[in-house]
C-alpha positions as CSV (number, residue, x, y, z in Angstrom):
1,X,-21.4,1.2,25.8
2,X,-22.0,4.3,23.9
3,X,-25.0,4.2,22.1
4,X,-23.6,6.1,18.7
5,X,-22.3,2.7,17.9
6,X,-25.7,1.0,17.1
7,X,-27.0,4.1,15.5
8,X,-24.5,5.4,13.4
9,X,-25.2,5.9,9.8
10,X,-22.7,7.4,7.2
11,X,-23.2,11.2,6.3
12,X,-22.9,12.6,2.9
13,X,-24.1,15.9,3.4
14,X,-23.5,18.2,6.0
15,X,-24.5,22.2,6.7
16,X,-22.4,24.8,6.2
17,X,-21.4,25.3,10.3
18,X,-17.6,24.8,10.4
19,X,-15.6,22.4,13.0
20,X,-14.3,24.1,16.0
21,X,-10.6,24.3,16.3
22,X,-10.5,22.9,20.0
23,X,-13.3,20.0,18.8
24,X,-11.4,18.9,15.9
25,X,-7.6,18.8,18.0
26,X,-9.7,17.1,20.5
27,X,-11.0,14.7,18.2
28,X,-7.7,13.8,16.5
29,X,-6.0,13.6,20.3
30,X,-8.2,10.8,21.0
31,X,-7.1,9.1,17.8
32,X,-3.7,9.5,18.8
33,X,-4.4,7.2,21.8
34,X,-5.5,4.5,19.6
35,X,-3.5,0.6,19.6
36,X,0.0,1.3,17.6
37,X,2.6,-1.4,16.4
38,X,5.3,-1.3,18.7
39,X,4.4,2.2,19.9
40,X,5.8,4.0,16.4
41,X,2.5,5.6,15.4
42,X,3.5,5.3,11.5
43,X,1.1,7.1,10.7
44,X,-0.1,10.5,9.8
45,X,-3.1,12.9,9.2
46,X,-3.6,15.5,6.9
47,X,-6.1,18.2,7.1
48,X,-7.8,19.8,4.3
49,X,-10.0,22.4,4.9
50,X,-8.8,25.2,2.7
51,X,-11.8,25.2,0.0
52,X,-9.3,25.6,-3.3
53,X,-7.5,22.7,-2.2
54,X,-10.4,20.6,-1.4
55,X,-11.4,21.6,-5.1
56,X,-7.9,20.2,-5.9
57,X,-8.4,17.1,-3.9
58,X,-11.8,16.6,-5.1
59,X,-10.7,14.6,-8.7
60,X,-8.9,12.2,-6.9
61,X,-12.0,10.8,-5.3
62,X,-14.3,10.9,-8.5
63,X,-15.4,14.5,-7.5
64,X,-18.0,12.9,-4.5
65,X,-19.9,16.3,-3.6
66,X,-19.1,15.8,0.4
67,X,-14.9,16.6,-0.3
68,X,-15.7,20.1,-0.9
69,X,-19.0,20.4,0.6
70,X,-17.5,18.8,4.4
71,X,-15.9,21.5,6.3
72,X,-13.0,19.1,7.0
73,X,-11.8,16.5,4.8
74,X,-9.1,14.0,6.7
75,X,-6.5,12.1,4.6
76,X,-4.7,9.0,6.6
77,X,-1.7,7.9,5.3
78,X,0.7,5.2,6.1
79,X,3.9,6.8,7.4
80,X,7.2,5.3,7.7
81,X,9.3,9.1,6.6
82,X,9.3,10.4,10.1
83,X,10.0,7.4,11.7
84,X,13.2,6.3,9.7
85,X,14.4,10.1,10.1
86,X,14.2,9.6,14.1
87,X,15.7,6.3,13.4
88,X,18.8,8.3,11.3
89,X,19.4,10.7,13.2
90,X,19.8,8.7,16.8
91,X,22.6,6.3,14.0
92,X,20.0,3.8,13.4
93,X,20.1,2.5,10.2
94,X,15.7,1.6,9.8
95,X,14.6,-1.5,7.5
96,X,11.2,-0.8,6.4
97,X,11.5,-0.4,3.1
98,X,9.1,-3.7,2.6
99,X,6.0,-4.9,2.2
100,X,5.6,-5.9,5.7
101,X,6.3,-2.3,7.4
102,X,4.0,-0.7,4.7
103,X,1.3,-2.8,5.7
104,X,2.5,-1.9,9.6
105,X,1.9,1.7,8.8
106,X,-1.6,1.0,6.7
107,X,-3.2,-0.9,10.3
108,X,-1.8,2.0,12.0
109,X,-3.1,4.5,9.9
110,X,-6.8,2.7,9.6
111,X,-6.9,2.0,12.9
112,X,-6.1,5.6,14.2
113,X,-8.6,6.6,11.4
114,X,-11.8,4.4,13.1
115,X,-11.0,6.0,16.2
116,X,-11.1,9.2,15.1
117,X,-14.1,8.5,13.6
118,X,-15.7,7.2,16.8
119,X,-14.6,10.1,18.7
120,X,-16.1,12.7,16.0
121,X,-19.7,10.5,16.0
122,X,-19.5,11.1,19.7
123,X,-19.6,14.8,19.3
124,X,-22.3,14.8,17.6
125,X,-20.6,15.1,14.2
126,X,-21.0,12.6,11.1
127,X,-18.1,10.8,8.6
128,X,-18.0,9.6,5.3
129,X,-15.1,7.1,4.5
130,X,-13.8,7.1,0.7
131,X,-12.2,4.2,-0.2
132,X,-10.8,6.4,-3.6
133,X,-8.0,7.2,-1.2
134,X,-6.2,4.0,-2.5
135,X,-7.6,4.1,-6.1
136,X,-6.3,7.7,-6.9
137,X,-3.3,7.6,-4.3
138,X,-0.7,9.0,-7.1
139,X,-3.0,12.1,-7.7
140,X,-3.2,12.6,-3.6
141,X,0.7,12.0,-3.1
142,X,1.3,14.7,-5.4
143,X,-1.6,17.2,-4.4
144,X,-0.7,16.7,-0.9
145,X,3.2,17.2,-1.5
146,X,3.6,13.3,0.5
147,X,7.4,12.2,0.5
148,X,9.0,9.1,0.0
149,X,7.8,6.6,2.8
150,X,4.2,7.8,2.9
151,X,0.9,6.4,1.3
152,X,-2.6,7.5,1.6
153,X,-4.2,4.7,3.0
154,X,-7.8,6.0,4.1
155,X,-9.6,9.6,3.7
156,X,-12.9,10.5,5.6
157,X,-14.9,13.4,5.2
158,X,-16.2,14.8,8.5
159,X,-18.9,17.9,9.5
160,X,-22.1,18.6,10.9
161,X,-25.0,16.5,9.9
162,X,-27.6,17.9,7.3
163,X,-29.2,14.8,6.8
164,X,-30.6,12.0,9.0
165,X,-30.1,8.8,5.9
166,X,-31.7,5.6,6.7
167,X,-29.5,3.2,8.9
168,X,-27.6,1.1,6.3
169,X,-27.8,-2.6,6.3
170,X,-25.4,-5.4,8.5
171,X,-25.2,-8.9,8.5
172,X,-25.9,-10.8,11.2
173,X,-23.1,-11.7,13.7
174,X,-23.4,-15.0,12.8
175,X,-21.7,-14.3,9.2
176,X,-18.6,-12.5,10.9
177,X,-17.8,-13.9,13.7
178,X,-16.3,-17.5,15.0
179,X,-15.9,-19.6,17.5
180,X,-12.3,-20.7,18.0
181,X,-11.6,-22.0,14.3
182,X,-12.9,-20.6,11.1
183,X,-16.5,-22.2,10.3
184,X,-16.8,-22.7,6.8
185,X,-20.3,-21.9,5.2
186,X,-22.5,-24.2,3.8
187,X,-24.7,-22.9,0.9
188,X,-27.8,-22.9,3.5
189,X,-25.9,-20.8,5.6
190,X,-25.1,-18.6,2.6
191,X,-28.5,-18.0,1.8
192,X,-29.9,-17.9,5.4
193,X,-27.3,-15.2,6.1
194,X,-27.9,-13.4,3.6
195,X,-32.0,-13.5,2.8
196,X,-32.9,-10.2,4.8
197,X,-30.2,-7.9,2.8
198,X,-31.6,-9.3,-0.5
199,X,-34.9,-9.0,0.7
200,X,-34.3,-5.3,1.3
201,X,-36.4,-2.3,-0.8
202,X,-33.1,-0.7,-2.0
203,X,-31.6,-4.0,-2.6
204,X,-34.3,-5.0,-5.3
205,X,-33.9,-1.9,-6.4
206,X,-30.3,-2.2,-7.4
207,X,-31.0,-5.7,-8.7
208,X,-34.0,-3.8,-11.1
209,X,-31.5,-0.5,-12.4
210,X,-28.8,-2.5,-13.1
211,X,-30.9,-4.8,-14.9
212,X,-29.4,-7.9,-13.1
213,X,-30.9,-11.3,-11.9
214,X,-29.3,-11.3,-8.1
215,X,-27.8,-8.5,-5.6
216,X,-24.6,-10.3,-5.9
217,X,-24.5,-9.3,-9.8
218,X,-24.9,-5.9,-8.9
219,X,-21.5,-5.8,-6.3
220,X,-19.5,-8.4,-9.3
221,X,-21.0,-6.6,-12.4
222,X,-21.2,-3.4,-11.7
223,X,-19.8,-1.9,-8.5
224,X,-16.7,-3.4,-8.3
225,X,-16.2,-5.5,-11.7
226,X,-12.9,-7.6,-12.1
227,X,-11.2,-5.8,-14.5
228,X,-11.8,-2.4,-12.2
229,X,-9.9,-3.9,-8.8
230,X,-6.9,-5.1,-11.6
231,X,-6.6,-2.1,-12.5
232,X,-6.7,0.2,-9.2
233,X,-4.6,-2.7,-7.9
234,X,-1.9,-2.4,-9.9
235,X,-1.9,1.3,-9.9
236,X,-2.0,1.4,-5.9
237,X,0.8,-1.0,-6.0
238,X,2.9,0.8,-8.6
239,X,2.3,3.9,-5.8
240,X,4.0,2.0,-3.1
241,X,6.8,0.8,-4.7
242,X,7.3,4.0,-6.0
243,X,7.2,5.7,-2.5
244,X,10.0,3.1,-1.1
245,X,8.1,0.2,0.4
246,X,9.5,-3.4,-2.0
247,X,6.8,-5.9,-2.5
């Protein structure tokens, strides 16, 4: 197994050497070859690399230095528009106007995105995901020029590593995976699984800035606080109702 996965680390900054042409079609071939639903690939990929555009995109995702500092900037997007006008124009009439084929397109789109990722990491280069993609989508879909029956799903900034950041944190396998039926968690499995990442330097650092009692605080009082997911929820939905999918 390729060792890049155990030593991966997310990369925020990145020197000014640009992406090869033949790497980056390379890279985005072997995404193309990822698992699709029913072989449709309802997905697509656009690349920003243009610096005034990347200026333009950069608002959208709270104006995080690496969208105009990466050389590449990669926006996945759910993608039912080419599909239903292949579907048209062979006189199929195409019924994915619905939650369920929006949601079709969004694991197509995130899975061809993690492969992508994977592939760049084994050249050598590093990725940033930004999970604004779904928080600003309206601002994207316009910038972007997306048509009816597409939604920005994921966007991941990509380039040549100028940093080397400390390996981030992972809970032990034992908190993710199970063993032929979901095993519920006691709360002295809670706090067993969970001691080392509270433990952590940075993580009783967070807990001390915020001036909060527990890590936990931190992630429900500050990071992402109630009244925040409302109302990027209800803004992302509004986007993909208004881009054809009914939910």
């Amino acid at each position: 197994m390729n060792s890049t996965y155990f030593t991966r680390r997310t990369i925020r900054k990145y020197d000014e050497r640009d992406i090869d042409d033949g790497l980056l079609e390379r890279i985005l071939t072997a995404g193309t070859r990822s698992s699709t639903t029913g072989n449709m690939q309802v997905y697509s990929i656009v690349i920003t690399r243009d610096p005034e555009m990347k200026s333009k995109l950069a608002p959208a995702h709270f104006n995080q230095p690496m969208v105009t500092e990466a050389p590449v900037v990669l926006t996945f997007c759910a993608d039912f528009n080419r599909f239903n006008k292949w579907c048209r124009q062979r006189d199929a009439e195409p019924g994915y106007d619905n939650f369920l084929s929006f949601m079709t397109a969004a694991i197509d789109a995130l899975i061809v995105a993690q492969t992508v990722c994977n592939a760049a990491e084994e050249e050598g280069l590093g990725i940033c995901y930004l999970g604004t993609a779904t928080y600003n989508a309206g601002q994207i879909i316009d910038l972007l020029e997306l048509p009816s029956g597409v939604v920005p799903v994921a966007t991941v900034t990509m380039g040549w590593p100028a940093e080397v950041p400390e390996q981030p944190d992972r809970l032990p396998l034992d908190a993710v995976v199970h063993h032929e039926t979901y095993r519920d968690f006691t709360p002295e499995m809670i706090n067993d699984l969970y001691s080392e990442k509270e433990a952590r330097k940075d993580s009783l650092q967070f807990i001390a800035e915020n001036g909060k009692q527990t890590l936990a605080q931190v992630f429900t009082d500050v990071r992402y606080r109630k009244a925040d997911n409302e109302h990027f929820s209800a803004r992302y939905l509004e986007v993909i109702r208004k881009q054809g999918f009914a939910l």
